[in-house]
C-alpha positions in Angstrom: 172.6 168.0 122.8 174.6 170.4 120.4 177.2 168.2 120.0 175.3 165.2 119.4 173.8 166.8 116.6 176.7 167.7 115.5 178.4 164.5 115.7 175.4 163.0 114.1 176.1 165.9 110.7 179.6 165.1 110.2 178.7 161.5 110.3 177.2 162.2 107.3 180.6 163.7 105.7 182.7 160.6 104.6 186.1 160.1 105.6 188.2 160.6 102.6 192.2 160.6 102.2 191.9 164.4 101.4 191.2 165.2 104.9 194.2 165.5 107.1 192.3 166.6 109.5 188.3 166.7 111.1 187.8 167.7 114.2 184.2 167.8 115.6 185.3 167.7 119.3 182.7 164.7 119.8 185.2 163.3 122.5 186.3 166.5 123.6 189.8 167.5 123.5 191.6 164.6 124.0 193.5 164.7 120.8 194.7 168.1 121.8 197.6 169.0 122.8 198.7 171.3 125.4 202.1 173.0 125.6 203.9 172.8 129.2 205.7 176.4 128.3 205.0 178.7 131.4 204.2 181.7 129.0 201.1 180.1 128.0 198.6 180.6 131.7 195.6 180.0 129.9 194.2 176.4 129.6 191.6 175.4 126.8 188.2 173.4 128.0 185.9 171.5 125.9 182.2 172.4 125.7 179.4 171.5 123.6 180.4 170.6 120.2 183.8 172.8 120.7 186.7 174.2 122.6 186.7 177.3 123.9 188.8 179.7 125.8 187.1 180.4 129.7 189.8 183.1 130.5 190.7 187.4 129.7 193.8 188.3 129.6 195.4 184.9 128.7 197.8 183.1 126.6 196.4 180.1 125.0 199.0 177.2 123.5 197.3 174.1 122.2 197.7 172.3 119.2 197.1 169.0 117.4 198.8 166.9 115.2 197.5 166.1 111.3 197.0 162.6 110.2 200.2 163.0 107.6 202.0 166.0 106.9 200.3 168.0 104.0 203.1 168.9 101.3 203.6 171.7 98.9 202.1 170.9 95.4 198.6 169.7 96.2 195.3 172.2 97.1 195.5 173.2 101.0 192.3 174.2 102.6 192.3 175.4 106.5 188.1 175.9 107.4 186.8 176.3 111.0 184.3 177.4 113.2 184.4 180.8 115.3 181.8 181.9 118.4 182.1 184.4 120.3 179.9 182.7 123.1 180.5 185.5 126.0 180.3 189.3 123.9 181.5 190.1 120.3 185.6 190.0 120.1 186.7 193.5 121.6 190.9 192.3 121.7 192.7 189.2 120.9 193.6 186.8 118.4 191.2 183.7 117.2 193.4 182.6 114.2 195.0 179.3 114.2 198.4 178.8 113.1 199.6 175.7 110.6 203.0 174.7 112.1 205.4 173.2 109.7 207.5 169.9 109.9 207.5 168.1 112.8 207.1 170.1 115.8 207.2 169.3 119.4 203.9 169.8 120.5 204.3 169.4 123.9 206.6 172.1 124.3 205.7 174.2 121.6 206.7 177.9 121.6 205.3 181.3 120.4 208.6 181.7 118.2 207.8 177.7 116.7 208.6 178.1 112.8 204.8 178.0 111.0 203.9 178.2 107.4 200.4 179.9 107.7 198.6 181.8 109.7 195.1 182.5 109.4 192.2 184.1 111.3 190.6 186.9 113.0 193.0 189.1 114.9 191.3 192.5 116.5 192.3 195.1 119.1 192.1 198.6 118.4 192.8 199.9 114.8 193.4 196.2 113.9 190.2 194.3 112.8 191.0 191.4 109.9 191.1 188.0 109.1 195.3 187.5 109.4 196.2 185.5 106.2 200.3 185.2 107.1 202.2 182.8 104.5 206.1 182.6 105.9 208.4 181.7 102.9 212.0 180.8 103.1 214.6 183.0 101.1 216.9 180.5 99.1 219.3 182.5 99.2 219.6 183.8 102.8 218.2 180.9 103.9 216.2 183.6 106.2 212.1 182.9 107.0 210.2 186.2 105.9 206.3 186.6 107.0 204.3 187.7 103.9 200.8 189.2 104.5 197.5 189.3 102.3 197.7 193.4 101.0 193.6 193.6 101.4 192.4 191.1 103.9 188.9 190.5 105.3 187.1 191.3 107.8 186.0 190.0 111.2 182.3 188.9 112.0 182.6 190.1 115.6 178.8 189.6 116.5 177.4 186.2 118.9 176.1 183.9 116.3 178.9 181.3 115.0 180.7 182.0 112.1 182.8 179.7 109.4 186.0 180.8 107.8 187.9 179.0 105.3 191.4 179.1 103.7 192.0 177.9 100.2 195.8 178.0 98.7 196.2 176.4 95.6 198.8 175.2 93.6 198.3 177.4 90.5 199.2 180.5 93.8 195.8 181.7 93.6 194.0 181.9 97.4 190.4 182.6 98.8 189.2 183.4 101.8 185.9 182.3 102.7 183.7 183.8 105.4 180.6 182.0 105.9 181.0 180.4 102.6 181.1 183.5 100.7 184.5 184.7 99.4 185.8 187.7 101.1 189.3 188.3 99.5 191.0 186.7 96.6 194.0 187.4 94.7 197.7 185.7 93.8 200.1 184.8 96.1 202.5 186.7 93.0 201.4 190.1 93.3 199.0 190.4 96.6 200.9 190.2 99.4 203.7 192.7 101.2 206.2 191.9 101.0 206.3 190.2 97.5 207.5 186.8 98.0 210.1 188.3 94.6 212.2 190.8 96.3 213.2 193.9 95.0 216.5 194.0 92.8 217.3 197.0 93.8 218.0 198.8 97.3 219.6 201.6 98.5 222.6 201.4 99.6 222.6 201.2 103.9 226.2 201.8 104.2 225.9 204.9 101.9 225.8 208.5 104.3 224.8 212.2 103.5 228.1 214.1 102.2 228.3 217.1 105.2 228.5 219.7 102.5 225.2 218.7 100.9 222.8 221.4 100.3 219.7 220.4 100.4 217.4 223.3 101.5 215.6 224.6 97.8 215.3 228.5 99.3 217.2 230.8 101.8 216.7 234.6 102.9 217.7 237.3 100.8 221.3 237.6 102.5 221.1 241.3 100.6 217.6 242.0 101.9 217.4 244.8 104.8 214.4 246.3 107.1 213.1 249.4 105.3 213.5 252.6 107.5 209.8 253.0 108.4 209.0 249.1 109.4 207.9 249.8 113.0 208.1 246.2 115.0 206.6 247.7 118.0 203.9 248.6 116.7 200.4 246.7 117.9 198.4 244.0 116.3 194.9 246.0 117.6 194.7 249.8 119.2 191.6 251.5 120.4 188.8 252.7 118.1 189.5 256.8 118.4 186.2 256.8 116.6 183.5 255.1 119.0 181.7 257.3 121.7 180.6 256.1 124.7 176.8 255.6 124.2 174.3 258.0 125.4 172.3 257.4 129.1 175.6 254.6 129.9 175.7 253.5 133.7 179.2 253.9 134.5 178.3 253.5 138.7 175.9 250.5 138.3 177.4 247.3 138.9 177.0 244.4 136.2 175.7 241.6 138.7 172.6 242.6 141.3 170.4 240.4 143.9 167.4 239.1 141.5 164.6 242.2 142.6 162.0 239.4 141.9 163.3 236.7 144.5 161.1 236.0 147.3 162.6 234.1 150.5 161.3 231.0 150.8 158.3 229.9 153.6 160.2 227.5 155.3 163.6 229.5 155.3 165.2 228.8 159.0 168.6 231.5 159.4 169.2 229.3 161.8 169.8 226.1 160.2 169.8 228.0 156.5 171.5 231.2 157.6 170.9 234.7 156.6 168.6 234.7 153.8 170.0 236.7 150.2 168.7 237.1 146.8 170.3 234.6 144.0 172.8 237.2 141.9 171.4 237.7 138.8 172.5 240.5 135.7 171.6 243.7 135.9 168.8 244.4 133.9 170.3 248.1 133.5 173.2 247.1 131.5 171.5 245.3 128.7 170.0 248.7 127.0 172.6 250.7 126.9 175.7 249.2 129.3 177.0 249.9 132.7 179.9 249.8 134.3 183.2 250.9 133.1 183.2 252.2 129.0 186.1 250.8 126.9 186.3 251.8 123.6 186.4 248.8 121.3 189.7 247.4 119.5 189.8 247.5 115.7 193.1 246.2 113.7 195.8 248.2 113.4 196.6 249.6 109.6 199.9 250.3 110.2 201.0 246.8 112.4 203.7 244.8 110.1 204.8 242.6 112.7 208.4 241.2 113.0 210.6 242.1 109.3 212.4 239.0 107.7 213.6 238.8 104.8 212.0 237.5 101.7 213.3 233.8 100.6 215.1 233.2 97.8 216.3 230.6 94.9 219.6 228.8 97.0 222.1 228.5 93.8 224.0 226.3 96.1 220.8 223.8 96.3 221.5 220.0 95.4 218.2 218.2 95.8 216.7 215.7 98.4 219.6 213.3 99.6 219.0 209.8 99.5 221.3 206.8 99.0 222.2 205.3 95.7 220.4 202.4 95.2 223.1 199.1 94.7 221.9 195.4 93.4 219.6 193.8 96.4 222.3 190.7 97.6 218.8 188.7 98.5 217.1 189.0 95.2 215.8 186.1 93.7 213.0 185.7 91.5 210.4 183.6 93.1 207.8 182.7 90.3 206.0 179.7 92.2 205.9 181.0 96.0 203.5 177.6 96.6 205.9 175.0 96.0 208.3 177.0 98.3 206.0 176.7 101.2 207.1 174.6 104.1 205.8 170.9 104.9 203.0 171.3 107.8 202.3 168.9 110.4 200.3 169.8 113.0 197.4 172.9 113.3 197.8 175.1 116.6 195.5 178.2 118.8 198.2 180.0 120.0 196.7 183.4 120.8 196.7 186.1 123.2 193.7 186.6 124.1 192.7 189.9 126.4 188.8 190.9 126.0 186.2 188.9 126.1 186.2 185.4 127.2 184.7 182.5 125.2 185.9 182.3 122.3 185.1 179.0 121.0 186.6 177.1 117.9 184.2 173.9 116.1 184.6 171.7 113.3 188.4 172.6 112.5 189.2 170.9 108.9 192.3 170.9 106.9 191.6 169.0 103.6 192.6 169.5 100.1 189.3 168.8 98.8 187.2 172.2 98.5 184.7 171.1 97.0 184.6 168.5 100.1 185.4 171.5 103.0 182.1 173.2 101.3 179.5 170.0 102.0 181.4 169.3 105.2 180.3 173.5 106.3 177.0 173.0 105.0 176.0 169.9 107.0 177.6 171.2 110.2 178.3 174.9 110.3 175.4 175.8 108.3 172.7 174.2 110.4 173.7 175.7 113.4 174.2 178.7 112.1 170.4 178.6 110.9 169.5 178.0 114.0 171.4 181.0 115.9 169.8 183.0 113.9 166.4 181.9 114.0 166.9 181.9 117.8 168.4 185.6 117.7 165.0 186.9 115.5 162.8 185.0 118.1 164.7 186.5 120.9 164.5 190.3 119.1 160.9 189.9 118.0 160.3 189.0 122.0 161.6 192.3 123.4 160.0 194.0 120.8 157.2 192.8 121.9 157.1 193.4 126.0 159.0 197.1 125.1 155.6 197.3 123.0 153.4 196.2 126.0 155.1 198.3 128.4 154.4 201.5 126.3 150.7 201.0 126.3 151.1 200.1 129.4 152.8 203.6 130.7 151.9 206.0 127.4 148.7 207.7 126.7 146.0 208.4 123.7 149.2 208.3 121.3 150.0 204.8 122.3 146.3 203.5 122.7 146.0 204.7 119.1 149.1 202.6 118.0 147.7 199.8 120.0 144.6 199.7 118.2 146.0 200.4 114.7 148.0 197.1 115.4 144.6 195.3 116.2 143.3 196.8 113.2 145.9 195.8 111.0 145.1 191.8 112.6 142.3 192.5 111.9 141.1 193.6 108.4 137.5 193.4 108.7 136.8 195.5 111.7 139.5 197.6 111.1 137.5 200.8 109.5 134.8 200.3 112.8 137.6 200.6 115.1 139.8 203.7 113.1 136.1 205.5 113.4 135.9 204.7 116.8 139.2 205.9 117.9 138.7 209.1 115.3 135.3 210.3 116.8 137.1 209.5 120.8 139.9 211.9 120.3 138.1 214.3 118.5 136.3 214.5 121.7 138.8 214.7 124.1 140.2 217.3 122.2 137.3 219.4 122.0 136.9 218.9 125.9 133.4 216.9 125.8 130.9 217.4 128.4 132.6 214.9 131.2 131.1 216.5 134.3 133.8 217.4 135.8 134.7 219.8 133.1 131.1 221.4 133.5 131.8 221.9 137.5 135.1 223.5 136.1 133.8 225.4 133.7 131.0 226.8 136.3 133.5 227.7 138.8 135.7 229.7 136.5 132.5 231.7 135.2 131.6 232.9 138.9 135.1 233.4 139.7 136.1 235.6 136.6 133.3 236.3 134.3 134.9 239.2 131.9 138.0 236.7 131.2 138.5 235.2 127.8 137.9 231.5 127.7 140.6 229.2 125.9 139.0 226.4 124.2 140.7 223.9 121.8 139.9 223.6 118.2 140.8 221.6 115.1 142.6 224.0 113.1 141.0 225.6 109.9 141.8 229.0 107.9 138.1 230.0 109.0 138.3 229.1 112.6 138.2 232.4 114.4 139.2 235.7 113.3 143.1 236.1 112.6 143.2 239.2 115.3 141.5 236.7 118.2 143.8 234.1 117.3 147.3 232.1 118.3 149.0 229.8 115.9 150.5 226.9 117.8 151.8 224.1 115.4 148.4 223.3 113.7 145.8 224.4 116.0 144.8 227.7 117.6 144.0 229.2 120.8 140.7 231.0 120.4 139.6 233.9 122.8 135.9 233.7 122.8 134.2 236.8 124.7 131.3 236.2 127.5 128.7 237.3 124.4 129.5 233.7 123.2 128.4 231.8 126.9 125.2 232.0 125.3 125.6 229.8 122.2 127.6 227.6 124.7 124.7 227.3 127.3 122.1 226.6 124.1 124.3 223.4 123.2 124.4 222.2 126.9 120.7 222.8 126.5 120.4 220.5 123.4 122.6 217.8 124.7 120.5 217.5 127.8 
C-alpha cells in the first residue's frame, strides 16, 4: 500500500532532463545491480516503497547505472531516503557512493574509483553524514579523498529521514537533512585536506644530526648531597605524643557473636547444624577501643626523601629538532576543485553494515535541479514522514495511557486523586464538586474516621493497655499540641494524648451517634 502511494506522489513530479536519476522502487529492484564479487555476502531485497538491507554483519554491493553521465560544470544534487526499519543505526555505513566514468557494475569492487561519497556512517566515536569528494592531483596524477571539516549529523531514530547533497559550480555545497540545511561551506577552504596543497613540506629525507641537543635543562653536574640529607629516613613515624586512651580493652576481641541473636524456631542441627550467633562488632570497642593500641602516624619533619640535584640552564641546548621544510613537489594551486571532479556514471550502496538490520533506502534522486530535488522530497518523503510521526505520537500517547490505567489500577489514594483530578480537568463544571469531594475523603482517612473496625481497635487497645499514650494523626498546625508532647515528621505531628483526653473522645462518639 506504501508504495502505491508513493508511486502515485512521484507521479506527480514530472520527468525533466535534469534528473539523471529517480528511483521510487515501484518495480522493485530490477534496475539494480548486484555485484558477483565474493567480498560482498550480503544481498539487497525490495520491500515496500524501498530496498532494504535484511542482514548484520554484512557487506552490501549494489549499484545502478544513471540515465547519462552527469559532468563537471553543471549543479549536482544526490537526495535520498533513510529508515532505519529494525532499531536506530548502532554500526555501519548507509551512505551511497557516486562512482565515476563508466564502471563495471557487475563486478564492481570496494577499491572502484568514486567521485563522492555521501551519507551516514556510525560505529563507535564515529556518528556523521560522510561528505567524501576524491579529486585528482594534476600533477601526480594521484586520487586524494577530501572530507567536509564539520559534517552533520545522523538521525539515528525509526521514523524515515531525507538527506540531500548539493555541489555547485560556483564550489559552494549543502547538506540537507530533512530539508533543513545541516552544514555548508566551500569546497576552497572546508575540507581536509585542502583540495590546494601545501607549498611547503618538510623535508622526509632530512634526519636528526646525532650531536643535537635538544633537552632545554640538565642537573647541576656541580651540585652535591649536603652532609645532613638523611635518605633513610621515613615518610611517617609514630606519634611519641598520643597516649593510649583511658579504660582501653586491650584483651577484648574486635568481632563477638551478636548478644541479641535468638536461634530460630524451626532451627534443625541436624539438617542446619550447630546453631551460632551471626558475628557482629563489639560494642566495647566503639567507646573507648579494644584490642591492641598503636599509636597513630603523623608525617615526619625531618623526611627529604631521595637528594637530586637541582636542574639547570643546558648551554649546550639547540631547540626542538624538526626537518627543514623544502618546496612541496605536488603543489599546485587548485582554485576551481568543481570542474576537477571526475565524470559519474552510476550511484552505488556499498556498505558494511554490522548492527542493526533494516536499513532501508527510498526515493534515491540525482538531479541538477534543486529547486526540483526540494518538490520531489516534499511530495514523497515529506508525506510519509508526516505520517511516521503522527503514527509514533498515537503510539506514545497509547502507552501513556494503559501505564496510566495500570497505576490506578495497582496505586492507592495518591493515584485515585490523580485519577480524579484528570476527570476534573475533562470536566470543568463539576470539577470544584469533585476536588471537595476528594478533599473532605482524605481528610478523613487521615484523621482515622469512625469505620467500625477502627472503634473495635480502638476498644481493644483501651482494655489491653489503658495508661499508654494514644498516637493519633493530625493535620499539622503551630498550635496543634504542645511542643514538649509533640514529634515533627515532615509536616505533621505525632500527638501523645493522655487517658484524661478518652473523655472528650467518648463525648464525640456520643455526638456522632
Amino acid at each position: 500500500m506504501r508504495a502505491v502511494a508513493l508511486v502515485l506522489l512521484a507521479a506527480l513530479v514530472p520527468l525533466s532532463a535534469a534528473h539523471l536519476l529517480k528511483e521510487t522502487f515501484e518495480n522493485g529492484i530490477e534496475n539494480w545491480v548486484s555485484s558477483s564479487d565474493e567480498s560482498y555476502t550480503g544481498r539487497a531485497q525490495a520491500v515496500d516503497g524501498g530496498m532494504v538491507l535484511p542482514e548484520e554483519a554484512k557487506r552490501y554491493g549494489i549499484s545502478t547505472p544513471l540515465s547519462q553521465p552527469w559532468q563537471p560544470g553543471t549543479p549536482l544534487v544526490l537526495q535520498y531516503e533513510l529508515t532505519f526499519t529494525d532499531s536506530p543505526l548502532e554500526c555501519g555505513g548507509a551512505y551511497m557512493k557516486m562512482l565515476s566514468g563508466s564502471p563495471d557494475l557487475e563486478t564492481m569492487k570496494e577499491s572502484d574509483p568514486f567521485t563522492i561519497m555521501f551519507g551516514p556512517d556510525k560505529c563507535g566515536s564515529t556518528n556523521k553524514v560522510h561528505l567524501i569528494l576524491k579529486h585528482k592531483n594534476p600533477v601526480t596524477g594521484k586520487l586524494v579523498e577530501h572530507h567536509a571539516s564539520k559534517p552533520a549529523r545522523v538521525k539515528t531514530d525509526k521514523l524515515p529521514h531525507l538527506y540531500t547533497l548539493v555541489v555547485r559550480p560556483d564550489n559552494t555545497f549543502s547538506v540537507l537533512v530533512d530539508q533543513v540545511e545541516e552544514a555548508t561551506g566551500s569546497l576552497t577552504t572546508d575540507f581536509e585536506p585542502p583540495f590546494t596543497p601545501l607549498k611547503e613540506i618538510p623535508d622526509p629525507d632530512e634526519k636528526k644530526p646525532d650531536d643535537w641537543v635538544d633537552e632545554p635543562k640538565i642537573p647541576d653536574p656541580e651540585a652535591s648531597k649536603p652532609d645532613d640529607w638523611d635518605e633513610d629516613a621515613p615518610e611517617t613515624i609514630p606519634d611519641e605524643t598520643a597516649e593510649k586512651p583511658s579504660g582501653w580493652y586491650d584483651d577484648e576481641p574486635l568481632m563477638v557473636p551478636d548478644p541479641s541473636a535468638v536461634r530460630p524456631d524451626d532451627w534443625n542441627d541436624e539438617d542446619d547444624g550447630p546453631w551460632e550467633a551471626p558475628i557482629v562488632e563489639n560494642p566495647k570497642c566503639k567507646d573507648p577501643g579494644c584490642g591492641e593500641w598503636k599509636r597513630p602516624v603523623i608525617s615526619n619533619p625531618e623526611y627529604k626523601g631521595k637528594w637530586s640535584a637541582p636542574m639547570i640552564d643546558n648551554t649546550a641546548y639547540k631547540g626542538v629538532w624538526k626537518p627543514q621544510n623544502i618546496p612541496n613537489p605536488e603543489f599546485f594551486e587548485c582554485e576551481d576543485p568543481a570542474a576537477g571532479l571526475a565524470a559519474i556514471g552510476a550511484v552505488a550502496v556499498e556498505v558494511w553494515l554490522y548492527k542493526p538490520k533494516g536499513v532501508q533506502f527510498g526515493n534515491v534522486l540525482v538531479t541538477t535541479d534543486e529547486a526540483a530535488a526540494e518538490e520531489f522530497g516534499a511530495r514523497t518523503w515529506k508525506v510519509v514522514s508526516d505520517a511516521a510521526k503522527k503514527k509514533a505520537a498515537e503510539e506514545a500517547e497509547k502507552a501513556a495511557e494503559e501505564a496510566r490505567k495500570r497505576r490506578i489500577e495497582e496505586g492507592g489514594i495518591v493515584v485515585q486523586m490523580e485519577r480524579v483530578a484528570l476527570l476534573a480537568m475533562e470536566n470543568p463544571m463539576v470539577s470544584l464538586p469533585l476536588i471537595l469531594v476528594v478533599f473532605l475523603l482524605a481528610l478523613k482517612m487521615c484523621m482515622g474516621g469512625n469505620s467500625k473496625k477502627t472503634v473495635e481497635k480502638e476498644k481493644v487497645v483501651e482494655e489491653k493497655e489503658k495508661e499508654e499514650t494514644k498516637r493519633t494523626c493530625l493535620l499539622y498546625t503551630s498550635d496543634a499540641a504542645d511542643e514538649e508532647d509533640s514529634v515533627d515528621l515532615g509536616g505533621r505531628r505525632i500527638i501523645k494524648k493522655k487517658k484524661k483526653n478518652n473523655e472528650r473522645r467518648k463525648g464525640r462518639n456520643k455526638a456522632k451517634t
